[in-house]
N, CA, C, O and CB atoms as a CASP TS submission, in Angstrom:
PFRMAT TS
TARGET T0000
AUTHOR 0000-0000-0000
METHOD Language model
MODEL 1
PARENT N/A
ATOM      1  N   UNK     1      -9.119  -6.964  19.070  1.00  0.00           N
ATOM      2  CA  UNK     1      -8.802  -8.074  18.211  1.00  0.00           C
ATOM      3  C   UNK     1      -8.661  -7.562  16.771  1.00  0.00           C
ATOM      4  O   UNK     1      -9.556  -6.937  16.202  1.00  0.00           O
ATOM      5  CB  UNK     1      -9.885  -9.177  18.316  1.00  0.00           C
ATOM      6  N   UNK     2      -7.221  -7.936  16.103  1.00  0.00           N
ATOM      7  CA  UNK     2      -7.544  -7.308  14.797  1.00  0.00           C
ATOM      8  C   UNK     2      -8.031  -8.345  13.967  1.00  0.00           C
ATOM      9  O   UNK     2      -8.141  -9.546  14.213  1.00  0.00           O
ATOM     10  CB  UNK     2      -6.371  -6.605  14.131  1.00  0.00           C
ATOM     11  N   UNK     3      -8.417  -7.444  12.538  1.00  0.00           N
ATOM     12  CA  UNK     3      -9.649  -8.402  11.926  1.00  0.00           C
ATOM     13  C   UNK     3      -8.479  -9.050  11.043  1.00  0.00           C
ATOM     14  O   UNK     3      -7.330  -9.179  11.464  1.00  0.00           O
ATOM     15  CB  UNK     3     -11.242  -7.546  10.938  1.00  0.00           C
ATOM     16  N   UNK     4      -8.917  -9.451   9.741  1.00  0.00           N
ATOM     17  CA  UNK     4      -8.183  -9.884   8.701  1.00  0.00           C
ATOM     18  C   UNK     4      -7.488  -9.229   7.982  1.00  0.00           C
ATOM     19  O   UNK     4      -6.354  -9.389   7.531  1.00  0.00           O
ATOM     20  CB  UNK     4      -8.721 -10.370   8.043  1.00  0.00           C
ATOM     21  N   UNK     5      -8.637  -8.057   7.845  1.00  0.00           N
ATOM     22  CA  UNK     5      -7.952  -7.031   6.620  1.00  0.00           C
ATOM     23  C   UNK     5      -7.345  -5.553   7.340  1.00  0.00           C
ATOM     24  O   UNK     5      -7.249  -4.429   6.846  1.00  0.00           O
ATOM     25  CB  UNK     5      -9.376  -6.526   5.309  1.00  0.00           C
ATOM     26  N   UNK     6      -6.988  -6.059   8.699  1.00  0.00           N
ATOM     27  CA  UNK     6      -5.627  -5.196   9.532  1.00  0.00           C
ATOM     28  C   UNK     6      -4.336  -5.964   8.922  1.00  0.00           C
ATOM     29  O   UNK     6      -3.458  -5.313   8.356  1.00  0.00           O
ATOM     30  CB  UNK     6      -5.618  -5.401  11.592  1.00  0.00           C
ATOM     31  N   UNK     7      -4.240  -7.580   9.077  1.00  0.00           N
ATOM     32  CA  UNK     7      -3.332  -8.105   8.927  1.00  0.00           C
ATOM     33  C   UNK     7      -3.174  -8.241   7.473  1.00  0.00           C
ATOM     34  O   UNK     7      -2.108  -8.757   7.138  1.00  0.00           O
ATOM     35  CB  UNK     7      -3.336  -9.086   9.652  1.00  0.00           C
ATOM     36  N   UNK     8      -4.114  -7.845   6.363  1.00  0.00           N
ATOM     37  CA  UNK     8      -3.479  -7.625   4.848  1.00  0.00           C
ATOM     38  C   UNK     8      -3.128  -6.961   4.716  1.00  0.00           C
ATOM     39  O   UNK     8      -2.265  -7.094   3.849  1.00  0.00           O
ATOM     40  CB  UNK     8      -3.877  -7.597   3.858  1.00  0.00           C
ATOM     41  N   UNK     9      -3.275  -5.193   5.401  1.00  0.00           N
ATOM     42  CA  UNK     9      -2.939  -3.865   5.558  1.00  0.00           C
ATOM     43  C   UNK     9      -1.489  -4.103   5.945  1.00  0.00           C
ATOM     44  O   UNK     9      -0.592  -3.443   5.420  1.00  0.00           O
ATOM     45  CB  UNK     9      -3.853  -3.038   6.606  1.00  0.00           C
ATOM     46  N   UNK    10      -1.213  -5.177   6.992  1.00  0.00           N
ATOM     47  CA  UNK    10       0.464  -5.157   7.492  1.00  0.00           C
ATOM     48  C   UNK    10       1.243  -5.639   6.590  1.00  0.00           C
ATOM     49  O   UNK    10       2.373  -5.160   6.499  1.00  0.00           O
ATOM     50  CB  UNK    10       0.866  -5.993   8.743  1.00  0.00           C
ATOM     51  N   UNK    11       0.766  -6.875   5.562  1.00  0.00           N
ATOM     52  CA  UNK    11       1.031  -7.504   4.375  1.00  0.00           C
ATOM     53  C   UNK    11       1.489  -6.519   3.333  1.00  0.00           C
ATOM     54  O   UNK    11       2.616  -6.689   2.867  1.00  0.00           O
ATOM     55  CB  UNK    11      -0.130  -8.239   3.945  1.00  0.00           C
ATOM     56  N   UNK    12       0.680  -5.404   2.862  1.00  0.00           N
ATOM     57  CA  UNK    12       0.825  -4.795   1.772  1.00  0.00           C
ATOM     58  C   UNK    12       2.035  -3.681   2.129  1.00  0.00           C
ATOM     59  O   UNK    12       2.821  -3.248   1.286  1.00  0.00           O
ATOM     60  CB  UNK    12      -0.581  -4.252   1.295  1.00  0.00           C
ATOM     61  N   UNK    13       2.025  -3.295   3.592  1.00  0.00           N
ATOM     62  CA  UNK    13       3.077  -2.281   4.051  1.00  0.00           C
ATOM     63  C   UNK    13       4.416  -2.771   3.681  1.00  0.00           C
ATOM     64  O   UNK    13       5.300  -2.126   3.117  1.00  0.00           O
ATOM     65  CB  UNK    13       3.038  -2.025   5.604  1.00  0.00           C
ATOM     66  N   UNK    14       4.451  -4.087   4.103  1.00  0.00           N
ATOM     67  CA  UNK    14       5.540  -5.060   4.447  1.00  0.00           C
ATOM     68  C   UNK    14       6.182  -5.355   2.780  1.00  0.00           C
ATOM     69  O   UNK    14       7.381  -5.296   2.507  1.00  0.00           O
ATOM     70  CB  UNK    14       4.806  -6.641   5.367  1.00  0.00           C
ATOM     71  N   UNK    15       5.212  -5.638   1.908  1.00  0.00           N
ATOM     72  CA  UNK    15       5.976  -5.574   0.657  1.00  0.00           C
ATOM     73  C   UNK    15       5.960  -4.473  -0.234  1.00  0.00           C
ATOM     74  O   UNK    15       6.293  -4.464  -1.419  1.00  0.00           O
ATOM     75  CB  UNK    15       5.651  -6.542  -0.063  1.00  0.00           C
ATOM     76  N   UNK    16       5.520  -3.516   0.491  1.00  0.00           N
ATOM     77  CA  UNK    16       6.318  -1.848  -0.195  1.00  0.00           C
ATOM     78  C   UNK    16       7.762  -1.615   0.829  1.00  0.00           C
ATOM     79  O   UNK    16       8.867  -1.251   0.427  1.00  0.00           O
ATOM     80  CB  UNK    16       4.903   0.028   0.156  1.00  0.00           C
ATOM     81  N   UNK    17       7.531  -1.810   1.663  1.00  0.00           N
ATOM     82  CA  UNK    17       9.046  -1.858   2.455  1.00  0.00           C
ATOM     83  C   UNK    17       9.964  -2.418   2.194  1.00  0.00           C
ATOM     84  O   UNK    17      11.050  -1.840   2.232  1.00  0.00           O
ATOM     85  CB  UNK    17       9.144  -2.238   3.513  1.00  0.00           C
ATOM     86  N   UNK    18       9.826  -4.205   1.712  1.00  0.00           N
ATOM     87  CA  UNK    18      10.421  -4.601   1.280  1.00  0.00           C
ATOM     88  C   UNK    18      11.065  -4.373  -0.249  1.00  0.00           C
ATOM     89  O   UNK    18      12.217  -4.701  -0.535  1.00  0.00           O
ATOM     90  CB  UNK    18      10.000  -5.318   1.634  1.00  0.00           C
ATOM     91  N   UNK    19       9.988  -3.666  -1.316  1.00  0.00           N
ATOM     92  CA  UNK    19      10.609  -3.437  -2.322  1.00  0.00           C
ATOM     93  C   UNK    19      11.389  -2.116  -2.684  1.00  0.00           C
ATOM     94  O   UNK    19      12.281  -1.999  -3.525  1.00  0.00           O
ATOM     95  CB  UNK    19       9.814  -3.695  -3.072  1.00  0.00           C
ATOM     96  N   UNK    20      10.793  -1.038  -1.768  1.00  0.00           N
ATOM     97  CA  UNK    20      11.379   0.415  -1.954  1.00  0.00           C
ATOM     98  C   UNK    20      12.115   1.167  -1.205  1.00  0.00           C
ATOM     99  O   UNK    20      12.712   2.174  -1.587  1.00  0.00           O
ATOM    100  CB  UNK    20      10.598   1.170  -2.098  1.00  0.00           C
ATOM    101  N   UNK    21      12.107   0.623   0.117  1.00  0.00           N
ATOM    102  CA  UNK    21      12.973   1.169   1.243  1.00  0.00           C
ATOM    103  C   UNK    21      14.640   1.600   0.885  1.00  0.00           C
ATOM    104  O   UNK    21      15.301   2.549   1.307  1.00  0.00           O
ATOM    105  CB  UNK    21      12.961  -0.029   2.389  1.00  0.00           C
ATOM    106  N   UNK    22      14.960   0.642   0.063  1.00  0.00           N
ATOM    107  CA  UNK    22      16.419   0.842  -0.225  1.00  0.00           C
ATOM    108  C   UNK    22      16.632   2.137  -1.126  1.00  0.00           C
ATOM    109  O   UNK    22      17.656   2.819  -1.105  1.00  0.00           O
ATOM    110  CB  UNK    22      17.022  -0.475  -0.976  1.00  0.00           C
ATOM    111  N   UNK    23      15.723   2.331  -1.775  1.00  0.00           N
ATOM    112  CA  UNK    23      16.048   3.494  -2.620  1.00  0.00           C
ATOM    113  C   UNK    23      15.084   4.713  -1.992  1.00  0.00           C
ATOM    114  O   UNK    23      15.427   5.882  -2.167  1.00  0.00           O
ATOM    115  CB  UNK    23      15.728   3.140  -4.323  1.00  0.00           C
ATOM    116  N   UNK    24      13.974   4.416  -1.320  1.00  0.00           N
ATOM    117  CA  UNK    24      13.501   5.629  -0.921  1.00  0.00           C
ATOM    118  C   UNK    24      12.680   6.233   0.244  1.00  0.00           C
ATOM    119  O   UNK    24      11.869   5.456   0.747  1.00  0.00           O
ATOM    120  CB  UNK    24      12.993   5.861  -1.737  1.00  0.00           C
ATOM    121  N   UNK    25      12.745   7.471   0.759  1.00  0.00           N
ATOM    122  CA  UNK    25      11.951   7.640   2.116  1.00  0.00           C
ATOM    123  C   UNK    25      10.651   7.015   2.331  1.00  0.00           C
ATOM    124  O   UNK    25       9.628   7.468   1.818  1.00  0.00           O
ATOM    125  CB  UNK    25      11.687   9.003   2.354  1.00  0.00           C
ATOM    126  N   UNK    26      10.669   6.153   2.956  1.00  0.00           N
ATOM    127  CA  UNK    26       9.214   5.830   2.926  1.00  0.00           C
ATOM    128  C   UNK    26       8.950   6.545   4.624  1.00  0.00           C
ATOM    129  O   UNK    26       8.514   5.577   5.247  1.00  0.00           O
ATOM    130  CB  UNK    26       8.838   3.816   2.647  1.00  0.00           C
ATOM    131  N   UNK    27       9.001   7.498   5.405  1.00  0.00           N
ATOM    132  CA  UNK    27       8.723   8.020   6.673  1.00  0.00           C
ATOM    133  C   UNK    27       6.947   8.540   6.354  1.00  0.00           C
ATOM    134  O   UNK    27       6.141   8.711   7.268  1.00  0.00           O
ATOM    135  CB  UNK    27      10.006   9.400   7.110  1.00  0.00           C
ATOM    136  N   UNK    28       6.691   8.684   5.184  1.00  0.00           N
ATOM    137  CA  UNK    28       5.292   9.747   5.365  1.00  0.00           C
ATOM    138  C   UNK    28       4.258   8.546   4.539  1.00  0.00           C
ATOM    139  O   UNK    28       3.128   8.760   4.102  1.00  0.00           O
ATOM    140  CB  UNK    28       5.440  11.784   4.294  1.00  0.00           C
ATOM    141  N   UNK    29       5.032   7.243   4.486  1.00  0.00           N
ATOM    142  CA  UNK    29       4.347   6.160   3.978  1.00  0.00           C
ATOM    143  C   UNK    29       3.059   5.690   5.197  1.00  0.00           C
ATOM    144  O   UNK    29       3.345   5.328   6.338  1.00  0.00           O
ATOM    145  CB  UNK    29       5.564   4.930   3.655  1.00  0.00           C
ATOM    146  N   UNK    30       2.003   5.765   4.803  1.00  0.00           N
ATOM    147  CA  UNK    30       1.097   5.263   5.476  1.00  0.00           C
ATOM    148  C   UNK    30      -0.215   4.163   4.814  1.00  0.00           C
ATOM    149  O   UNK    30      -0.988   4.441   3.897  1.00  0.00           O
ATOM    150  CB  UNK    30       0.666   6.436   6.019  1.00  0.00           C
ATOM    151  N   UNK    31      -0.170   3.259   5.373  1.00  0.00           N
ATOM    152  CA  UNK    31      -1.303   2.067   5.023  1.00  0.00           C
ATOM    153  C   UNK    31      -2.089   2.059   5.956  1.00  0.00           C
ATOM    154  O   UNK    31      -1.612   2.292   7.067  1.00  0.00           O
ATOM    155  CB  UNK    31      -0.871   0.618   4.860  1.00  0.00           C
ATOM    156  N   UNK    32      -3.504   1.800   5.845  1.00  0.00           N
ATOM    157  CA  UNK    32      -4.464   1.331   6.526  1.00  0.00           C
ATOM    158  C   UNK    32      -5.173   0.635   6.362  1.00  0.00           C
ATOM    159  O   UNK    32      -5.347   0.329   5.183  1.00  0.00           O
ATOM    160  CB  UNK    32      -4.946   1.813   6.806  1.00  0.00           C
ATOM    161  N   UNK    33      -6.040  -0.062   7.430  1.00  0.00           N
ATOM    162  CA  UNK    33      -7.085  -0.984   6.930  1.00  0.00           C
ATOM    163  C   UNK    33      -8.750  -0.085   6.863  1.00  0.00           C
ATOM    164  O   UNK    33      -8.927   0.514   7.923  1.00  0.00           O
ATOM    165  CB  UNK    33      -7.076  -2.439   8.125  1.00  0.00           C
ATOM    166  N   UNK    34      -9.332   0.006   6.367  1.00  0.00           N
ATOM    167  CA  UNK    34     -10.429   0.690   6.256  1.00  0.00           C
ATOM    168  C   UNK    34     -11.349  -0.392   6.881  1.00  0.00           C
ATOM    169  O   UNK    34     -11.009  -1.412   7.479  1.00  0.00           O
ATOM    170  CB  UNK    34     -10.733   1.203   4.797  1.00  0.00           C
ATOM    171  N   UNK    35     -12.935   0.193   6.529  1.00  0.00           N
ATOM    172  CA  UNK    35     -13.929  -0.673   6.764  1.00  0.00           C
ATOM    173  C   UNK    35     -13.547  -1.673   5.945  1.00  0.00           C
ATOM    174  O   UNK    35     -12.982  -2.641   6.456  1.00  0.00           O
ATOM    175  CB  UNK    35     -15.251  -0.202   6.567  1.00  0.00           C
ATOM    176  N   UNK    36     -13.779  -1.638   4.513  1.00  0.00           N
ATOM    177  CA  UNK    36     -13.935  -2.887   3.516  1.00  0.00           C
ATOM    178  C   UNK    36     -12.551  -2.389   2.717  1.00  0.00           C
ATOM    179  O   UNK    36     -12.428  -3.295   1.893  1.00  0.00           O
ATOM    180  CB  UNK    36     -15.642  -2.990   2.419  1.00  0.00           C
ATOM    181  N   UNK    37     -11.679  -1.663   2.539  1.00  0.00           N
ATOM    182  CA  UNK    37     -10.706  -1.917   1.311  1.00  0.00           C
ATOM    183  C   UNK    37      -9.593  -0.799   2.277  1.00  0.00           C
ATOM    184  O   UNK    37      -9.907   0.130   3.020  1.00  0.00           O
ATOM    185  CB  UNK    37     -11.412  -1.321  -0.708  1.00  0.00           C
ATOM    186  N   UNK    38      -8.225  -1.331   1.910  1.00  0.00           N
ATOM    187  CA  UNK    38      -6.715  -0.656   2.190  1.00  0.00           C
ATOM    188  C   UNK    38      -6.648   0.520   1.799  1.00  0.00           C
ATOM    189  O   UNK    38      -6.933   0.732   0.620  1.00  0.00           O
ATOM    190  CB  UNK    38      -5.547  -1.264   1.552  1.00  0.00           C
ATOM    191  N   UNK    39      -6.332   1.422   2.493  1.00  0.00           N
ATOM    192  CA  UNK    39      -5.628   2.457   1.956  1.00  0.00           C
ATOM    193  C   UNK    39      -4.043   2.758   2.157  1.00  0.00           C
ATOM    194  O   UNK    39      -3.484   2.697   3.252  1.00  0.00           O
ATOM    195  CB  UNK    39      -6.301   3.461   2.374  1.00  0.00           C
ATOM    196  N   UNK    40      -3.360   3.118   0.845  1.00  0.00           N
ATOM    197  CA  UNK    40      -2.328   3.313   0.972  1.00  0.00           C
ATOM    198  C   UNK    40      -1.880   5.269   0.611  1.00  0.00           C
ATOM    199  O   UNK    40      -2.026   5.704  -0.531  1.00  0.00           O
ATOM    200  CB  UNK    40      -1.799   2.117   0.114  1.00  0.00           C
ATOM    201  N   UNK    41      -1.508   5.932   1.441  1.00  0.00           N
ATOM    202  CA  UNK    41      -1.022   7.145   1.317  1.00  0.00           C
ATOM    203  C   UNK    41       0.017   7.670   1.273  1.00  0.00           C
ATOM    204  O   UNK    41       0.403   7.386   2.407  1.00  0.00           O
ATOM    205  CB  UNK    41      -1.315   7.613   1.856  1.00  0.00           C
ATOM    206  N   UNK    42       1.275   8.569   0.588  1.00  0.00           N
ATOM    207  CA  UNK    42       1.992   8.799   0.040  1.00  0.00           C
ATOM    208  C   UNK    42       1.853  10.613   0.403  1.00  0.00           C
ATOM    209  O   UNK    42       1.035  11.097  -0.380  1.00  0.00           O
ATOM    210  CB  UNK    42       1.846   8.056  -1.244  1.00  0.00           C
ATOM    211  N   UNK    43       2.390  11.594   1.288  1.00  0.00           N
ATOM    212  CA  UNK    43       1.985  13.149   0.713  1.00  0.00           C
ATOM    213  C   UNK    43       0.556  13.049   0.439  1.00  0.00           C
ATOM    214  O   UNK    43      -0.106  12.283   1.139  1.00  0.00           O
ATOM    215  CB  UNK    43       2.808  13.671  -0.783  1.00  0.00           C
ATOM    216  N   UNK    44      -0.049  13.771  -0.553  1.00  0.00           N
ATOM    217  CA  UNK    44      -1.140  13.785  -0.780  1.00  0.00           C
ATOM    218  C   UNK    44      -1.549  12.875  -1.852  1.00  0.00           C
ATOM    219  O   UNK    44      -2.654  13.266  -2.227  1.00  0.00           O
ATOM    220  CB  UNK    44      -1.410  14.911  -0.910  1.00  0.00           C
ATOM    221  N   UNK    45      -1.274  12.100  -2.359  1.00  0.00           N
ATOM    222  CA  UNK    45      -1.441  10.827  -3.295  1.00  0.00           C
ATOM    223  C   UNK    45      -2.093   9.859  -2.119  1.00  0.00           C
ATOM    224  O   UNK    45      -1.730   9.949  -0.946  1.00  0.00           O
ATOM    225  CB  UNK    45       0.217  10.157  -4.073  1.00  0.00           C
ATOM    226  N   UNK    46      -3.077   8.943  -2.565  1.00  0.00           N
ATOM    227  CA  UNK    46      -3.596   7.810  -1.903  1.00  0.00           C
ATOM    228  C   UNK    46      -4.071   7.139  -3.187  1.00  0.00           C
ATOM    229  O   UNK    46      -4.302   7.808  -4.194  1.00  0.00           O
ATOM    230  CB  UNK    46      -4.742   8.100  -0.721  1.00  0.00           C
ATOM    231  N   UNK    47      -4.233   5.646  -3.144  1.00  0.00           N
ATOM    232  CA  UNK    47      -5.151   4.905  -3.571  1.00  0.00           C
ATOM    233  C   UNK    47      -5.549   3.771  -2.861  1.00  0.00           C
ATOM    234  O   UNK    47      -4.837   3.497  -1.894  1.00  0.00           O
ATOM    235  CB  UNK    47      -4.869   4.617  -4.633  1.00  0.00           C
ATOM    236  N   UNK    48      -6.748   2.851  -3.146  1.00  0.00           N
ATOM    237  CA  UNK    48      -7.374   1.954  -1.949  1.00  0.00           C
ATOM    238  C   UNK    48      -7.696   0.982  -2.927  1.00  0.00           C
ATOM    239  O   UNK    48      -8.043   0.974  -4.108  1.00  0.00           O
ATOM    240  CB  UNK    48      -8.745   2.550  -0.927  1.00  0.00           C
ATOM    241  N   UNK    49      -7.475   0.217  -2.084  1.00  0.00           N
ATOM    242  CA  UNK    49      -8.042  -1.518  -3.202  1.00  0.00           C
ATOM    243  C   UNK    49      -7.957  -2.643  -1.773  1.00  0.00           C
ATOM    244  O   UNK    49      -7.667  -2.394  -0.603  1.00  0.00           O
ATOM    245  CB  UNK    49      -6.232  -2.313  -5.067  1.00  0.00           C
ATOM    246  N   UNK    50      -8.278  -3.730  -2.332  1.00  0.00           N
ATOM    247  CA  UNK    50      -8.389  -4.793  -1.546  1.00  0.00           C
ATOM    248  C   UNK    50      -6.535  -5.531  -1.631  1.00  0.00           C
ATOM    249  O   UNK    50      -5.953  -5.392  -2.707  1.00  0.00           O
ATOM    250  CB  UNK    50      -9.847  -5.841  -2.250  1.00  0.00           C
ATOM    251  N   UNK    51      -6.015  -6.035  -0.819  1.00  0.00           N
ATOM    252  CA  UNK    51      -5.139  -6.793  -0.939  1.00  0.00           C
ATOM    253  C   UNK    51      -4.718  -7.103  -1.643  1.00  0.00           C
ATOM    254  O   UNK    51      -3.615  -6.676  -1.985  1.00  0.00           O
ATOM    255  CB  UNK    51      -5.158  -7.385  -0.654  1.00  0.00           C
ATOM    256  N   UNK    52      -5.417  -8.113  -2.320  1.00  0.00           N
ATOM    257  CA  UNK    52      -4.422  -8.910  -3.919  1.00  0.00           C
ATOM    258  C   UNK    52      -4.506  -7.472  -4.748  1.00  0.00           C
ATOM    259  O   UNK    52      -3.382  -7.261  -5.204  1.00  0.00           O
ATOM    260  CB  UNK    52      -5.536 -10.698  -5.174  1.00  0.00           C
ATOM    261  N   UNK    53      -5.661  -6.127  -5.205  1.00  0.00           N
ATOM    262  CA  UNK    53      -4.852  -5.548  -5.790  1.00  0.00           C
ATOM    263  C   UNK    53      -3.964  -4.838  -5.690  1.00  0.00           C
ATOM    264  O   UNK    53      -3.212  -4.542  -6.619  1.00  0.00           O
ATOM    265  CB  UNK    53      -5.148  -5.253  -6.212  1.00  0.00           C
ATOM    266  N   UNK    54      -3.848  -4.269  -4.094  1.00  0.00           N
ATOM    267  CA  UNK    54      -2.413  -3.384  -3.871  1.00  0.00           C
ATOM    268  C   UNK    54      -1.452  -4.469  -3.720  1.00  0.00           C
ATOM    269  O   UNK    54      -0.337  -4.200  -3.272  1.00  0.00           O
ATOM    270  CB  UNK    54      -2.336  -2.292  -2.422  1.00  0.00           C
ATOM    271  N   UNK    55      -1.689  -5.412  -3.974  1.00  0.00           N
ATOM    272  CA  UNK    55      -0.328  -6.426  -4.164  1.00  0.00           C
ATOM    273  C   UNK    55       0.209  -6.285  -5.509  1.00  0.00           C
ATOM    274  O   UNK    55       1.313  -5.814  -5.783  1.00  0.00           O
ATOM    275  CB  UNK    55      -0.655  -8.086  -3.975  1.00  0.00           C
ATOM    276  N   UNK    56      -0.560  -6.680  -6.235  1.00  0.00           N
ATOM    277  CA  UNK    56      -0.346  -6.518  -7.657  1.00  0.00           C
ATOM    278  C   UNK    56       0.602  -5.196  -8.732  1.00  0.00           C
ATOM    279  O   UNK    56       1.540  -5.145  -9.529  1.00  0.00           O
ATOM    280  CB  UNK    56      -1.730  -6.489  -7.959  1.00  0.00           C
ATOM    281  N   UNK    57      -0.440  -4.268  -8.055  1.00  0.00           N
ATOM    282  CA  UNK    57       0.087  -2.955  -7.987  1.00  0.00           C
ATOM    283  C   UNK    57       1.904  -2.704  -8.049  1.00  0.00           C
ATOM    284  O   UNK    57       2.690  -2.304  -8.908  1.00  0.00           O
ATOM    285  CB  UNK    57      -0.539  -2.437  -6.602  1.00  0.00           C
ATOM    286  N   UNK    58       2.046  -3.350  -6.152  1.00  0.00           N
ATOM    287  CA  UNK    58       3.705  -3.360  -5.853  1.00  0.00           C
ATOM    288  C   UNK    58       3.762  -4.142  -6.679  1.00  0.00           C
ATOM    289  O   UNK    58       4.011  -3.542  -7.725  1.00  0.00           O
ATOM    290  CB  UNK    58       4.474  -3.751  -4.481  1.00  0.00           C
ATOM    291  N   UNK    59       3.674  -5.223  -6.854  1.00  0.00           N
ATOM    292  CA  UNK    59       4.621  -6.500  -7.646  1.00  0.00           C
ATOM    293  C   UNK    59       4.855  -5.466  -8.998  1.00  0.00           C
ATOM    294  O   UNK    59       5.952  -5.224  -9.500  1.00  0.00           O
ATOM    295  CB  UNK    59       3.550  -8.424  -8.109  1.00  0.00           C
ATOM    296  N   UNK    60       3.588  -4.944  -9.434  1.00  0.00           N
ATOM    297  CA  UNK    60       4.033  -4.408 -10.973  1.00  0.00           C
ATOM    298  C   UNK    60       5.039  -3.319 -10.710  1.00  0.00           C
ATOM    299  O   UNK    60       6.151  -3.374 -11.236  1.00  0.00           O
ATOM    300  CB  UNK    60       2.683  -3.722 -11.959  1.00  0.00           C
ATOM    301  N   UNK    61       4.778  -2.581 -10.116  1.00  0.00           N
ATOM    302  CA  UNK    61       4.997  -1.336 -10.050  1.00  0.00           C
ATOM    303  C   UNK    61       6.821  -0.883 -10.295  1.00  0.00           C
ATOM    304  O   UNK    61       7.648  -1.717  -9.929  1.00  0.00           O
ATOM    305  CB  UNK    61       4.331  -0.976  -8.614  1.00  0.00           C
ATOM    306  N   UNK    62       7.213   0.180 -10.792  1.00  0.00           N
ATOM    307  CA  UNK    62       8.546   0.379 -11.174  1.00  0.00           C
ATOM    308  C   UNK    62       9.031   1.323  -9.947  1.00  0.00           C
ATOM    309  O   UNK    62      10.186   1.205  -9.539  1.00  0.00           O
ATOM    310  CB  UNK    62       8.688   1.044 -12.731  1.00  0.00           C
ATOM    311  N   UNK    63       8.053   2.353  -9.303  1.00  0.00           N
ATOM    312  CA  UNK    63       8.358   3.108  -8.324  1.00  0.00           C
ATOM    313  C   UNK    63       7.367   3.219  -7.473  1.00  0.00           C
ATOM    314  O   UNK    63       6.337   2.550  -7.559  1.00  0.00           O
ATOM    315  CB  UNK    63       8.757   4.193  -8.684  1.00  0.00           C
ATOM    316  N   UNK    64       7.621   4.164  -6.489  1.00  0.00           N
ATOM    317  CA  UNK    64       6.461   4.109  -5.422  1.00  0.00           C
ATOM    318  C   UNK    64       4.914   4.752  -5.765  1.00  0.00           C
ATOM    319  O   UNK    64       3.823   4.222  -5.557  1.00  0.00           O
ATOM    320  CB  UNK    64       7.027   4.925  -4.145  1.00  0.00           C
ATOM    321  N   UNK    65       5.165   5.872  -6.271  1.00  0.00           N
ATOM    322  CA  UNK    65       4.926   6.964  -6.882  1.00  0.00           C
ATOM    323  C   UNK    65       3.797   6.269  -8.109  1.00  0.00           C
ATOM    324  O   UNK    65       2.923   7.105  -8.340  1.00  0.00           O
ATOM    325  CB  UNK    65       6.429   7.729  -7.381  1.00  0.00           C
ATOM    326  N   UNK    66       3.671   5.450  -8.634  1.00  0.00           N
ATOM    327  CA  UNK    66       2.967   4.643  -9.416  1.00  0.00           C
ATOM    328  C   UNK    66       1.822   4.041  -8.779  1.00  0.00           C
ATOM    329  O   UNK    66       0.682   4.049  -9.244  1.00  0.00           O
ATOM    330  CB  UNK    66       3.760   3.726  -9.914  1.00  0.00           C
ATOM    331  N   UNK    67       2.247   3.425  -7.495  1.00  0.00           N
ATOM    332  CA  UNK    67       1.309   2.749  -6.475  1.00  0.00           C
ATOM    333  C   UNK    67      -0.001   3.662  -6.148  1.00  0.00           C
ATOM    334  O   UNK    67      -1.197   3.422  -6.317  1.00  0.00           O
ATOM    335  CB  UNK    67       2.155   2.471  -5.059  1.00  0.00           C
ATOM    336  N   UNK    68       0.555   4.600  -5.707  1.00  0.00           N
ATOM    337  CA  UNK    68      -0.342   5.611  -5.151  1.00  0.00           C
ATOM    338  C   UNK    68      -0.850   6.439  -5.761  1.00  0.00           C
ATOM    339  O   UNK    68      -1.755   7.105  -5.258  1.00  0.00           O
ATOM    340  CB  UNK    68       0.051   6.221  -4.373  1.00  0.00           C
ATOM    341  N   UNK    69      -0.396   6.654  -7.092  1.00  0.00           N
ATOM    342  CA  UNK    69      -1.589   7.279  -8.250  1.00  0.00           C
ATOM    343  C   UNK    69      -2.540   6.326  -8.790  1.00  0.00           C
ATOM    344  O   UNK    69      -3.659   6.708  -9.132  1.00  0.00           O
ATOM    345  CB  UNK    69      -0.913   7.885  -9.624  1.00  0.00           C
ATOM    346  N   UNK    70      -2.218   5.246  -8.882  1.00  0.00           N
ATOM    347  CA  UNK    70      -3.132   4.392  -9.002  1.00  0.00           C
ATOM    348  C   UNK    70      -4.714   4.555  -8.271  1.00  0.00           C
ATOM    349  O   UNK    70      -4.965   4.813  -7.094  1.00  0.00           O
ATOM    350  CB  UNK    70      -2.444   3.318  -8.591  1.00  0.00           C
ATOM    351  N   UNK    71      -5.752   4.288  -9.515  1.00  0.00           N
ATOM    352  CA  UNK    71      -6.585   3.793  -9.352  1.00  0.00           C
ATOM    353  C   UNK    71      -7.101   2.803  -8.609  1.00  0.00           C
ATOM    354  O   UNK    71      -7.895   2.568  -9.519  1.00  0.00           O
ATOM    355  CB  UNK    71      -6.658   3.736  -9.993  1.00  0.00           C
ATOM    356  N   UNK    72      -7.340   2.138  -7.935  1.00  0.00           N
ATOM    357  CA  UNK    72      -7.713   0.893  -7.794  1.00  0.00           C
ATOM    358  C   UNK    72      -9.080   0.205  -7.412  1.00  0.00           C
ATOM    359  O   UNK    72      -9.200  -0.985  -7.120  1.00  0.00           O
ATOM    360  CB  UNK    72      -6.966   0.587  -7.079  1.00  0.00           C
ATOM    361  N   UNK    73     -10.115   1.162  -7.462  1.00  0.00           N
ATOM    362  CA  UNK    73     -11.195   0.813  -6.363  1.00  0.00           C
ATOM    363  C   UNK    73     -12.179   0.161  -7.525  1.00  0.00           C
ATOM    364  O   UNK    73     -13.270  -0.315  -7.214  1.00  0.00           O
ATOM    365  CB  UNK    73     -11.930   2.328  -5.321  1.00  0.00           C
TER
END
C-alpha cells in the first residue's frame, strides 16, 4: 500500500517533467519518497524537502540544476 508521501514523491516528479522535459534529459532524474522527506537526485546533486518545498523550489526555479543544489531540509 503506498503511503502519502509516495504519492507527493509522484507529484513532485510529475511537475519537474512537466516543466523541464522539453528542454532537457531528465533519464538520470530520480525522486523518492524517503521515511519522512523527498528526495530528488540529479548525477550527483540531490536535495530533500517535504512536498510543498520541492514544489516551490520547481515553481521558482529557472533550471533543473537549481532544484537539486538546493538546500532544502
Amino acid at each position: 500500500m503506498k503511503r502519502d508521501l509516495d504519492y507527493a514523491a509522484v507529484a513532485v516528479q510529475t511537475a519537474i517533467q512537466n516543466k523541464f522535459s522539453r528542454h532537457r534529459d531528465l533519464s538520470k532524474l530520480k525522486v523518492e519518497a524517503l521515511e519522512l522527506t523527498i528526495r530528488i537526485s540529479l548525477n550527483e546533486h540531490e536535495t530533500r524537502g517535504s512536498r510543498d518545498q520541492l514544489l516551490a523550489l520547481v515553481r521558482n526555479a529557472l533550471d533543473l540544476d537549481a532544484i537539486v543544489a538546493a538546500t532544502s531540509e
